[in-house]
Biopython code that builds the backbone (N, CA, C, O; Angstrom):
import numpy as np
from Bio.PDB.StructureBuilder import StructureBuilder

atoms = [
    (1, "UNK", "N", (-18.237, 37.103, -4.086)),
    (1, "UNK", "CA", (-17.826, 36.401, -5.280)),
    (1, "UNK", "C", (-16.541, 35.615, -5.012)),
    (1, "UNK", "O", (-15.602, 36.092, -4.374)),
    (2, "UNK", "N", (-16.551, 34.285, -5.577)),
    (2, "UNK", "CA", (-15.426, 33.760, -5.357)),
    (2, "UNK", "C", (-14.339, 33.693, -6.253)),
    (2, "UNK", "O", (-14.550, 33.769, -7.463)),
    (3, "UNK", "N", (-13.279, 33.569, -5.830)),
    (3, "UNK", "CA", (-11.943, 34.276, -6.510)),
    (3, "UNK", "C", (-11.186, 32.974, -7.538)),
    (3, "UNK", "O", (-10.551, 32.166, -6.860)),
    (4, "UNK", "N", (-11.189, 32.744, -8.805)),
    (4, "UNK", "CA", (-11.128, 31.737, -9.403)),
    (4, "UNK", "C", (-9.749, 30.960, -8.662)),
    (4, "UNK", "O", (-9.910, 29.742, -8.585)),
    (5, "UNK", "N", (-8.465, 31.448, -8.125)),
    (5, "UNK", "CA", (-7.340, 31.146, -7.318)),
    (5, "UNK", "C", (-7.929, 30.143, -6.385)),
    (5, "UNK", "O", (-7.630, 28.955, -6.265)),
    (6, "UNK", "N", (-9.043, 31.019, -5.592)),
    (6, "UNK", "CA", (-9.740, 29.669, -4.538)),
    (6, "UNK", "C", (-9.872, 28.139, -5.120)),
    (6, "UNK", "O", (-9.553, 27.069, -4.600)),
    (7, "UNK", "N", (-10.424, 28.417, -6.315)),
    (7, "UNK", "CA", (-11.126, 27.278, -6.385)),
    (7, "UNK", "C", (-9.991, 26.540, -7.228)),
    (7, "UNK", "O", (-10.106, 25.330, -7.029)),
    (8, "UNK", "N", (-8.957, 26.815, -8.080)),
    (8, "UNK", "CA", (-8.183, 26.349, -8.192)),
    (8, "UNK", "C", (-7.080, 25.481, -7.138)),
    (8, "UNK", "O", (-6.641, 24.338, -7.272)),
    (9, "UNK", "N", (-6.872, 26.311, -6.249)),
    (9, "UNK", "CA", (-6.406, 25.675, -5.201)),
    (9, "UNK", "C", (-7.009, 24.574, -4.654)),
    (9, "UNK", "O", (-6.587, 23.429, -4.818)),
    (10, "UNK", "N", (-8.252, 24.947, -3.828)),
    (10, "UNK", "CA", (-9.844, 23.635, -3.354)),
    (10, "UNK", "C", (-8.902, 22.194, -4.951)),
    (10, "UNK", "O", (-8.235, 21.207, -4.639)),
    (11, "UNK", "N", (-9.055, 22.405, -5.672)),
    (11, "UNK", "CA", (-9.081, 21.513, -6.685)),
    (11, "UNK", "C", (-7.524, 20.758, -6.791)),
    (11, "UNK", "O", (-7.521, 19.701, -7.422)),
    (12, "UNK", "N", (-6.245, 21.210, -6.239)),
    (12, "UNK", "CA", (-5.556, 20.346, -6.687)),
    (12, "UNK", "C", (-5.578, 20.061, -5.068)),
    (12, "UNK", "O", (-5.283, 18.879, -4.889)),
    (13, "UNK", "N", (-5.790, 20.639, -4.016)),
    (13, "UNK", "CA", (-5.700, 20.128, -2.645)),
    (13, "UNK", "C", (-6.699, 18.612, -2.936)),
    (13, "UNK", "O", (-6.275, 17.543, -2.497)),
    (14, "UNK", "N", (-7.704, 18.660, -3.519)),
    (14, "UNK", "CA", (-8.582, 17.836, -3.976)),
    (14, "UNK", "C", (-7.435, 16.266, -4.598)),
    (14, "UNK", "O", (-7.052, 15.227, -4.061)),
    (15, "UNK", "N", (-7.255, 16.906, -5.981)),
    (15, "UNK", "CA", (-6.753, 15.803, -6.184)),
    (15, "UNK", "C", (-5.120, 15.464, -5.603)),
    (15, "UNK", "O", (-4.668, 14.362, -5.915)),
    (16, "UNK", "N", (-4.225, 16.415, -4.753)),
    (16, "UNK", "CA", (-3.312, 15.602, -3.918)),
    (16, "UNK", "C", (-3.334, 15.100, -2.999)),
    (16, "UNK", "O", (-2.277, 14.706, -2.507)),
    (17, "UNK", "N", (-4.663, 14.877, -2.309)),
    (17, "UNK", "CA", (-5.177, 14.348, -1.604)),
    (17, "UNK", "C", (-5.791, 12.822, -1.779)),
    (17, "UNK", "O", (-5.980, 12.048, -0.840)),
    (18, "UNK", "N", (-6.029, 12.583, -2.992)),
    (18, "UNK", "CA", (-6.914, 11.131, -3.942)),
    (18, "UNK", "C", (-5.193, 10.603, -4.245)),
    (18, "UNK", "O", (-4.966, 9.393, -4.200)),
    (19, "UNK", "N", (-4.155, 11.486, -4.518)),
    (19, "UNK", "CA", (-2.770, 10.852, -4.822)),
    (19, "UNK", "C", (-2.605, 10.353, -3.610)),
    (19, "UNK", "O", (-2.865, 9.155, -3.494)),
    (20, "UNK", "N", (-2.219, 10.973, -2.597)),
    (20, "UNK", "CA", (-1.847, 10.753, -1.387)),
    (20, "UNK", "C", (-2.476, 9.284, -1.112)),
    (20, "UNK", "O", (-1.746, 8.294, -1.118)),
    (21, "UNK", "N", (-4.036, 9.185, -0.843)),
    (21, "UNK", "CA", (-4.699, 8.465, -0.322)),
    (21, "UNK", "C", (-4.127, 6.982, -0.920)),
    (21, "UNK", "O", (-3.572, 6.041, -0.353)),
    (22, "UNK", "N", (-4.513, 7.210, -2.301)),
    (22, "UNK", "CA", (-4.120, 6.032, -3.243)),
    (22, "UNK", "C", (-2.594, 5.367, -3.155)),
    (22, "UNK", "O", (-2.403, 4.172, -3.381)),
    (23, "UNK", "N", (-1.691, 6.159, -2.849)),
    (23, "UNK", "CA", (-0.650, 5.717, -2.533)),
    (23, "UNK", "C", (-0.055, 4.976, -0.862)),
    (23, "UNK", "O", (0.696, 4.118, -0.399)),
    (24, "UNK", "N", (-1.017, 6.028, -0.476)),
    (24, "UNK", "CA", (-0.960, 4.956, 1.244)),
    (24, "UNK", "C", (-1.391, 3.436, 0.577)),
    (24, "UNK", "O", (-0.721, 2.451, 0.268)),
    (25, "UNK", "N", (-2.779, 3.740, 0.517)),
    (25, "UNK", "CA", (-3.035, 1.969, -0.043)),
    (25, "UNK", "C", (-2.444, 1.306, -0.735)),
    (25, "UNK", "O", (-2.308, 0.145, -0.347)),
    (26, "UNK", "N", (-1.893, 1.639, -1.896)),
    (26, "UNK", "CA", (-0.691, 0.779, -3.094)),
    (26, "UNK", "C", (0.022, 0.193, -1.798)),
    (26, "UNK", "O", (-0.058, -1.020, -1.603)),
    (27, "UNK", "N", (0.761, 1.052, -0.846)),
    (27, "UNK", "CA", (1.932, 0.740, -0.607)),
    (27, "UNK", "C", (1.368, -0.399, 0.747)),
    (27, "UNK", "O", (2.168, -1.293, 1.027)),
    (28, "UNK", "N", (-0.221, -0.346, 1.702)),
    (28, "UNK", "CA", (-0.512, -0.755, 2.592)),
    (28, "UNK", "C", (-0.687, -2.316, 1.863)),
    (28, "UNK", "O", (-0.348, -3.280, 2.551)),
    (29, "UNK", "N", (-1.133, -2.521, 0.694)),
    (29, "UNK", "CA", (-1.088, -3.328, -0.054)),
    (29, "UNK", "C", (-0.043, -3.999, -0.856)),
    (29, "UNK", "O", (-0.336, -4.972, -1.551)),
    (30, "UNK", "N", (0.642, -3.732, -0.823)),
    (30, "UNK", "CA", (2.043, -4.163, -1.397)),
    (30, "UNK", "C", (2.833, -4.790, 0.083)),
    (30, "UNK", "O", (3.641, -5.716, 0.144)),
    (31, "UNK", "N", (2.479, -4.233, 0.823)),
    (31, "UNK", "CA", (3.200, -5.027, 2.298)),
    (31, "UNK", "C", (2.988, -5.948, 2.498)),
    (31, "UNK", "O", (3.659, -6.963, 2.687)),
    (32, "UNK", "N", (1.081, -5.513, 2.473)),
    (32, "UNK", "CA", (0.298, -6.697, 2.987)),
    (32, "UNK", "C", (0.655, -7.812, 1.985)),
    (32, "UNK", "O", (0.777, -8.890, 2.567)),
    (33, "UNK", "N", (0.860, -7.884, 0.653)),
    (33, "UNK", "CA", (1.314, -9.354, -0.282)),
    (33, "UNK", "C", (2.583, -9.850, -0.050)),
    (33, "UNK", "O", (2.826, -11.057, -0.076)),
    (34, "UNK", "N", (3.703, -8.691, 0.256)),
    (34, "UNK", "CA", (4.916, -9.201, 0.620)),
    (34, "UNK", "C", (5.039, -10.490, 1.957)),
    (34, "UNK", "O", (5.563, -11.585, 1.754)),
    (35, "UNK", "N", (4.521, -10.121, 3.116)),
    (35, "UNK", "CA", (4.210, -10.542, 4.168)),
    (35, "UNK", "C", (3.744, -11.772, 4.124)),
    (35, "UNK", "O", (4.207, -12.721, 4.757)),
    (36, "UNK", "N", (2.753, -11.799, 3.330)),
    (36, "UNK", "CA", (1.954, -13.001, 2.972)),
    (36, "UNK", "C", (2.925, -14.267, 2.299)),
    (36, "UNK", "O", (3.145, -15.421, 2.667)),
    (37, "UNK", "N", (3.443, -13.345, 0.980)),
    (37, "UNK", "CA", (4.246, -14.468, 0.243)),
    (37, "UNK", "C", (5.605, -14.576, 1.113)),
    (37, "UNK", "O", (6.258, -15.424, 0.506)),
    (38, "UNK", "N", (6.224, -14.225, 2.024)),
    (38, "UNK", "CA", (7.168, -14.464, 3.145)),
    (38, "UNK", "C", (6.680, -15.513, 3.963)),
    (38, "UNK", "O", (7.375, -16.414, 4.434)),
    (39, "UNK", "N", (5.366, -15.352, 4.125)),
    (39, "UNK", "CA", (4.503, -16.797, 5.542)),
    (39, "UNK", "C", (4.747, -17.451, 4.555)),
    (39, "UNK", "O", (5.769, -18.109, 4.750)),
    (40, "UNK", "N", (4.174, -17.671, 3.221)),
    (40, "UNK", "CA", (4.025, -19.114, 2.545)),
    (40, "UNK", "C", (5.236, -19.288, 2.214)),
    (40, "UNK", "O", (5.401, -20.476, 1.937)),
    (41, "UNK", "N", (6.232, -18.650, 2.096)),
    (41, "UNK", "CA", (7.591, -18.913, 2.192)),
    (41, "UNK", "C", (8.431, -20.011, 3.295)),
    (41, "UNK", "O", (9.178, -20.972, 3.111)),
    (42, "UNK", "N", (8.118, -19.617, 3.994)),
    (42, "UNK", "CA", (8.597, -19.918, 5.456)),
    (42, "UNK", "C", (7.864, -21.412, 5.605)),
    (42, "UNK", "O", (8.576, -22.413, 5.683)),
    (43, "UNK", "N", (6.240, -21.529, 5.647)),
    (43, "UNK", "CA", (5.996, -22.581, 5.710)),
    (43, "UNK", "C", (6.228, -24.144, 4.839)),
    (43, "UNK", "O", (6.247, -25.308, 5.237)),
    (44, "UNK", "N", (6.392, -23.496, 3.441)),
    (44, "UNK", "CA", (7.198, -24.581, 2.076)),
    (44, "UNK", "C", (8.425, -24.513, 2.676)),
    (44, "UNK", "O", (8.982, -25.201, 1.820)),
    (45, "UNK", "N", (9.203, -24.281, 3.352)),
    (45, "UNK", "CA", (10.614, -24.485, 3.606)),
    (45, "UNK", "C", (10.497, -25.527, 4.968)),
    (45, "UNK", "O", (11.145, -26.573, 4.934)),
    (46, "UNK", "N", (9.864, -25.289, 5.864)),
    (46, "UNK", "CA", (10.157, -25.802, 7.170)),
    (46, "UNK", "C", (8.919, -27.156, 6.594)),
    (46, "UNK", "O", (9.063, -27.961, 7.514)),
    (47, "UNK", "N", (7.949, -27.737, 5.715)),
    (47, "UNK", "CA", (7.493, -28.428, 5.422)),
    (47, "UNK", "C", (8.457, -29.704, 5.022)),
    (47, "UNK", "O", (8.502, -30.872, 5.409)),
    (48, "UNK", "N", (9.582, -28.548, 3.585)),
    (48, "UNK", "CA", (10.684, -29.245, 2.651)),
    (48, "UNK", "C", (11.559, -30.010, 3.742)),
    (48, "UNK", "O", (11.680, -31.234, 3.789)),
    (49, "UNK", "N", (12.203, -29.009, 4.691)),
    (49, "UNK", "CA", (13.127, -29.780, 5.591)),
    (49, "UNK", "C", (13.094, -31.100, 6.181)),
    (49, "UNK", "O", (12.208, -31.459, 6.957)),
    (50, "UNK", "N", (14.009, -31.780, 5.830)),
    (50, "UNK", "CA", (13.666, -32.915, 7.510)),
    (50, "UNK", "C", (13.913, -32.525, 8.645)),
    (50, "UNK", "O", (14.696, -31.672, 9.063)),
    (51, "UNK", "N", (12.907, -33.470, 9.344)),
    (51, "UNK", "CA", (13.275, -33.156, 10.405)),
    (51, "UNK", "C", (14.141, -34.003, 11.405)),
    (51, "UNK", "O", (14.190, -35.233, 11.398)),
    (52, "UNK", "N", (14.756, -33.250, 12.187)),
    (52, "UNK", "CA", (16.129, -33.943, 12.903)),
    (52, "UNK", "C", (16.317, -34.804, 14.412)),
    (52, "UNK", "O", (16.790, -34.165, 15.353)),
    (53, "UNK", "N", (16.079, -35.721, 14.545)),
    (53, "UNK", "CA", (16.073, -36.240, 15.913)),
    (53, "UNK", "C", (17.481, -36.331, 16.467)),
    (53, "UNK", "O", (17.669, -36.748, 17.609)),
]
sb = StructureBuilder()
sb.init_structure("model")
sb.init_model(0)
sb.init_chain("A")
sb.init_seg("    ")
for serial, (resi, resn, name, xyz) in enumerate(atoms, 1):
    if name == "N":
        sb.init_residue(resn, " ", resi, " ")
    sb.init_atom(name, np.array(xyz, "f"), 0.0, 1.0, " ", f" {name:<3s}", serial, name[0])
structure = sb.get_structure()
């Protein structure tokens, strides 16, 4: 027979695990847009500039 403690446990290992996961991605995703809007950054600037002979 299983011991209701078990399965309580199984269950939040469960869901701190779906936290965990979800938060790697937020944050793998939040880089990944930062990064992005930094390139298009970079390229509107060195576009804006003149350039210097």
């Amino acid at each position: 027979m299983e011991s209701p403690f078990l399965g309580i446990l199984a269950l939040l290992a469960l869901v701190l695990l779906v936290l965990v996961t979800g938060g790697v991605g937020y944050l793998t995703l939040a880089d990944w847009r930062d990064r992005r809007l930094q390139e298009n950054e970079k390229r509107e600037l060195r576009r804006s500039t003149p350039k210097r002979r």
